[in-house]
C-alpha angles and dihedrals in degrees: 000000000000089000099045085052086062093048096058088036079057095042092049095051085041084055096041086049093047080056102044086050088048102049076040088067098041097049081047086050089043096051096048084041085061094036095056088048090052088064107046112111118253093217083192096049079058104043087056090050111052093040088060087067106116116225106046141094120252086239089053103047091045085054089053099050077045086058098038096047088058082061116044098180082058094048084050099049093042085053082047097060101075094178109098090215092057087043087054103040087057092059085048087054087044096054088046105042086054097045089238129194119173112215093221 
């Protein structure tokens, strides 16, 4: 008797280590699962934040987000840049690396 009571003790921890292993992977899943949808991009997010650049015409700043949402890593890096003058410098870059002239 005293051995088949150790087996089911065994059985029992095998089975509490199976399920330890098991939440362990699902808690891993879960955590690359949030961190993927950290970094999506919230296109109206950016859309909000690059229309709020002084100095600029409606028509150029929505050419600009146009421009930012084809390359994600841009449009991250723009959100990333919490100071207004980069923000702005970065339109500026944008107008004269495209040679841009806005027809209003």
């Amino acid at each position: 008797m005293y051995k088949r009571d150790n087996i089911g003790r065994d059985i029992v921890c095998l089975k509490m280590i199976m399920l330890k292993s098991y939440l362990k992977n699902v808690g891993d899943v879960a955590f690359v699962i949030h961190n993927l949808s950290k970094n999506q991009l919230d296109i109206n997010e950016l859309y909000a934040e690059v229309m709020k650049i002084k100095g600029f015409d409606e028509i150029t700043l929505n050419d600009a987000f146009n421009y930012l949402i084809q390359n994600k890593i841009l449009a991250k890096t723009f959100i990333a840049k919490k100071n207004v003058n980069l923000r702005k410098i970065w339109v500026q870059n944008f107008v004269n690396q495209h040679h841009y002239r806005s027809d209003c």
